[in-house]
C-alpha positions in Angstrom: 0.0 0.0 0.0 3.2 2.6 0.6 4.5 1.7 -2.7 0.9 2.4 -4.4 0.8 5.9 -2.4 4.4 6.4 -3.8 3.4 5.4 -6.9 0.3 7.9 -6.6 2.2 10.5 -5.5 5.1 10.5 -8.0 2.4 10.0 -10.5 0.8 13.1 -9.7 4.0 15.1 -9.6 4.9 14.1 -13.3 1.6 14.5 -14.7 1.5 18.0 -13.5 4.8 19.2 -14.0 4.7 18.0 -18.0 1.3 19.9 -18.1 2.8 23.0 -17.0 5.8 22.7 -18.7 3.7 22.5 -22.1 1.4 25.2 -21.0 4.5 27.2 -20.3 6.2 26.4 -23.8 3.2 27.2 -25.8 1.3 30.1 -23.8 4.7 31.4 -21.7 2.1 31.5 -18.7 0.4 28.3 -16.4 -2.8 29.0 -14.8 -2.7 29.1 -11.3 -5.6 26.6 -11.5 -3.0 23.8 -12.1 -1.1 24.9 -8.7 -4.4 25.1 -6.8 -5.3 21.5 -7.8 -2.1 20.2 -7.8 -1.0 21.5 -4.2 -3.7 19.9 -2.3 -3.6 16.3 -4.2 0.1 16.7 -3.7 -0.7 17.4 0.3 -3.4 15.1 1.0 -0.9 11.7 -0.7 1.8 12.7 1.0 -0.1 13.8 4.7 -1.8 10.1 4.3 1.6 8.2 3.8 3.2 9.6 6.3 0.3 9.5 9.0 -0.3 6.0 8.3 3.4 4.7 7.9 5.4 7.1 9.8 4.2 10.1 11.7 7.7 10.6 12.8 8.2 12.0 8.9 5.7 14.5 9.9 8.5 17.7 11.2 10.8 16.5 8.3 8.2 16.9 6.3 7.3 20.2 7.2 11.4 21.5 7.2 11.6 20.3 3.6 8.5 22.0 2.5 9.8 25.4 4.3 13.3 24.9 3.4 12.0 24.9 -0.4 9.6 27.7 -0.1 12.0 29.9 1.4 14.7 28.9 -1.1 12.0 29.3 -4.0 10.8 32.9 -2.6 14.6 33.9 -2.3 14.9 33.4 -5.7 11.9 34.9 -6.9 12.4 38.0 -5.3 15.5 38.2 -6.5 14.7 38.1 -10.2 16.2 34.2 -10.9 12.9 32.9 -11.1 9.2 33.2 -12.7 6.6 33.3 -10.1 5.1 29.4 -12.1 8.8 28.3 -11.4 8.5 29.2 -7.4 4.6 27.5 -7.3 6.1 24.4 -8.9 8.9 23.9 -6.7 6.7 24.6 -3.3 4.3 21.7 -4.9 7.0 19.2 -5.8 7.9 19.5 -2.2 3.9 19.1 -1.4 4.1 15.7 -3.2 7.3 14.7 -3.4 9.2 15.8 0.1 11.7 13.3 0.4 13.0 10.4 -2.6 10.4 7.6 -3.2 12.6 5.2 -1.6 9.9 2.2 -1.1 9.6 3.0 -5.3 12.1 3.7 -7.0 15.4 2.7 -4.8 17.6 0.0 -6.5 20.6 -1.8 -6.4 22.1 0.9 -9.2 20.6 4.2 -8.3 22.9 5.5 -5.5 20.7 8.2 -4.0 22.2 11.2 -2.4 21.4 12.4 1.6 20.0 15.4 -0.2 17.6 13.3 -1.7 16.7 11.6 1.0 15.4 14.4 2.9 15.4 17.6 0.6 14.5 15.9 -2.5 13.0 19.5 -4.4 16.9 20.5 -4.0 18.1 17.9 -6.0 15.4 18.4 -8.4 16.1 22.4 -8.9 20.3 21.6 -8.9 19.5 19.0 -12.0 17.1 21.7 -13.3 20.0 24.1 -12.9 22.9 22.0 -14.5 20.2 21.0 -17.2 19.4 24.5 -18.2 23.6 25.2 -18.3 24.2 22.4 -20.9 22.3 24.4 -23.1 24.7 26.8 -23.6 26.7 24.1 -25.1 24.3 23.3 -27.8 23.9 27.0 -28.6 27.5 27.5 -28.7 28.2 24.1 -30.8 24.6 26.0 -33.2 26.7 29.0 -33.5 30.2 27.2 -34.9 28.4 25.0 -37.3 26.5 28.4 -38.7 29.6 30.1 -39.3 31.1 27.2 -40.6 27.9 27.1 -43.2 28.1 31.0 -43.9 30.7 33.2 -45.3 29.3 36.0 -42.8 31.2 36.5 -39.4 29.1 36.2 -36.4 30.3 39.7 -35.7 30.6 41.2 -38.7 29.9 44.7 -39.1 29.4 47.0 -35.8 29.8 44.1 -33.3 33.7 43.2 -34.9 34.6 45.8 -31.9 32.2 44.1 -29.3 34.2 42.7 -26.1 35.0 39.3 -25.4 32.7 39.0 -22.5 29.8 39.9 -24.4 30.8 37.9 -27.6 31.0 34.9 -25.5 27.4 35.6 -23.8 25.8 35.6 -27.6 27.9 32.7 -28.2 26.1 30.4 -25.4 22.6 32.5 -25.1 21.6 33.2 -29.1 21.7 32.5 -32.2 21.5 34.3 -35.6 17.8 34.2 -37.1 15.8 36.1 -39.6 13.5 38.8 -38.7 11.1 36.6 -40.1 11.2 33.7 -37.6 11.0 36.5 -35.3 8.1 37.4 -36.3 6.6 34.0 -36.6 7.9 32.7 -33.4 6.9 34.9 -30.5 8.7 33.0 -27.5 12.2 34.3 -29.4 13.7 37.6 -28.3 16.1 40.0 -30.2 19.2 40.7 -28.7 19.8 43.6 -30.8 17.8 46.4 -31.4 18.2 49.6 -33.9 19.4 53.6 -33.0 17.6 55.8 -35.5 18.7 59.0 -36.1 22.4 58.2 -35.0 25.1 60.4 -36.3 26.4 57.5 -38.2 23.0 56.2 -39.9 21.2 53.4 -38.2 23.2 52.0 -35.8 22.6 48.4 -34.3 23.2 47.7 -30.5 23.1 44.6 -28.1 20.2 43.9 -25.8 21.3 40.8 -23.5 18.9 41.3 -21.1 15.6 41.3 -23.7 12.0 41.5 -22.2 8.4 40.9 -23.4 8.1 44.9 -23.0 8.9 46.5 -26.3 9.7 43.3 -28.0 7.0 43.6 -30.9 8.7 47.5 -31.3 12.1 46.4 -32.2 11.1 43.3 -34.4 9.2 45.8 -36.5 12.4 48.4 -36.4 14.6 45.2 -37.2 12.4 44.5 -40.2 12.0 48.2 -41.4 16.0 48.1 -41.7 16.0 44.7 -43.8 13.4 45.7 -45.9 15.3 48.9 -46.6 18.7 46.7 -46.6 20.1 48.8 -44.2 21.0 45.5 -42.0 21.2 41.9 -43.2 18.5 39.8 -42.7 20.3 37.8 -39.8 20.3 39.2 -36.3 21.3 37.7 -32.8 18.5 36.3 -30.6 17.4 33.6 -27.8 14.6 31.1 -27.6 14.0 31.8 -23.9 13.3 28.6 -23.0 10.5 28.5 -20.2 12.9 27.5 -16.8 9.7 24.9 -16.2 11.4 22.6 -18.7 14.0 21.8 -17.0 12.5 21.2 -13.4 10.8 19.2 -15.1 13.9 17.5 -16.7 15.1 17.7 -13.3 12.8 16.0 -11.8 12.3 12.9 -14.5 16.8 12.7 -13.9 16.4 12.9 -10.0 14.1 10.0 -9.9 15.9 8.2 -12.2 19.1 9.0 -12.5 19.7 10.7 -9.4 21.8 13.7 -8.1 23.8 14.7 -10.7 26.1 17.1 -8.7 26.4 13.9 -6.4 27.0 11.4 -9.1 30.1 14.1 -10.3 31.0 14.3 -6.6 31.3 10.4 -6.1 33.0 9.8 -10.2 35.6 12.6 -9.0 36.2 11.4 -5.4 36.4 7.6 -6.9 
């Protein structure tokens, strides 16, 4: 019967987080109506396994929850995450406070103290390293499209640009044309256009792009091409939604495990 709560419980978590991942790729916003179901389902499995099999569980269960939500509000607050991200983690600790041990444990999945009784934090550090990796397949994106075109990926105005902020297009965007960012909302410019500048139209980095304004500059972006003032090829990001990788994160912890522990244990033999 714990396994089947487990099971339940797990369940639950997985189901919900894929749904709000999806909801986050396609609309870049999750109702909160999948947090207000999700968070009691999530409390009721997890109150009823514990208050059946060991009530003991019952503080720890409590100090993971408030451990997350503190770490999740910290984070909000200070601009690293999207209010959906901070709901999702306080309702993965909800249903899924500590490793489903009675589960999922086996002879070859080494799971890490963390996990045993903080399991969200090993879920957000796999989110975390998850999300980092991508800067490798932008970066290996970005060789292969240089290698394919006889343009430099700072030709022009950006030949000048420093290496720190080279590098940060390297892993963060990719060239496009103004047409895909058009078509495809949920990619942002990273440059944008000065009109009226003493030397013409003069093109400028935005690294830190938002949904403010964003519609503005594709259209000044375009106006330029159309006029072939700028070539039709102009850094931007996908932005992928952070949800899909705590969700990643979550679908590795269970079944892969901790990978900064896993690192830990292949470095320290």
């Amino acid at each position: 019967m714990q396994t089947m709560l487990e099971l339940a419980r797990t369940s639950v978590a997985l189901i919900f987080m894929l749904y709000a991942s999806w909801s986050d790729y396609k609309l870049r916003e999750v109702s909160n109506k999948v947090w207000v179901i999700f968070a009691p389902v999530a409390f009721i499995l997890t109150f009823t396994e514990i208050c059946t099999y060991d009530i003991s569980q019952l503080q720890m269960y409590g100090i993971s929850f408030g451990l997350t939500a503190f770490f999740s509000f910290l984070i909000f607050y200070s601009g690293g995450f999207g209010g959906a991200d901070a709901k999702a983690m306080m309702c993965l600790a909800l249903a899924l406070p500590f490793f489903p041990t009675s589960l999922l444990e086996s002879s070859f999945l080494d799971v890490s103290p963390i996990s045993r009784m903080f399991f969200p934090l090993s879920v957000f550090s796999n989110s975390v390293l998850l999300a980092a990796l991508m800067a490798f397949v932008m970066l290996f994106y970005n060789i292969f499209w240089r290698l394919k075109n006889s343009d430099g990926l700072f030709a022009g105005q950006y030949v000048n640009a420093s290496p720190g902020k080279k590098l940060l297009l390297l892993v963060t965007g990719r060239k496009v044309s103004v047409s895909t960012l058009k078509q495809k909302w949920h990619v942002y410019p990273l440059e944008d256009l000065d009109e009226g500048h003493a030397d013409g139209v003069r093109r400028r980095l935005t690294l830190l792009p938002k949904d403010e304004g964003r519609d503005a500059t594709v259209q000044r972006l375009e106006d330029a091409v159309r006029k072939g003032t700028i070539r039709d090829a102009v850094w931007a990001t996908p932005g992928l939604p952070f949800l899909i990788f705590v969700t990643a994160g979550l679908v590795t912890a269970l079944f892969l495990g901790d990978i900064v522990w896993i690192c830990l244990h292949m470095l320290l033999g």
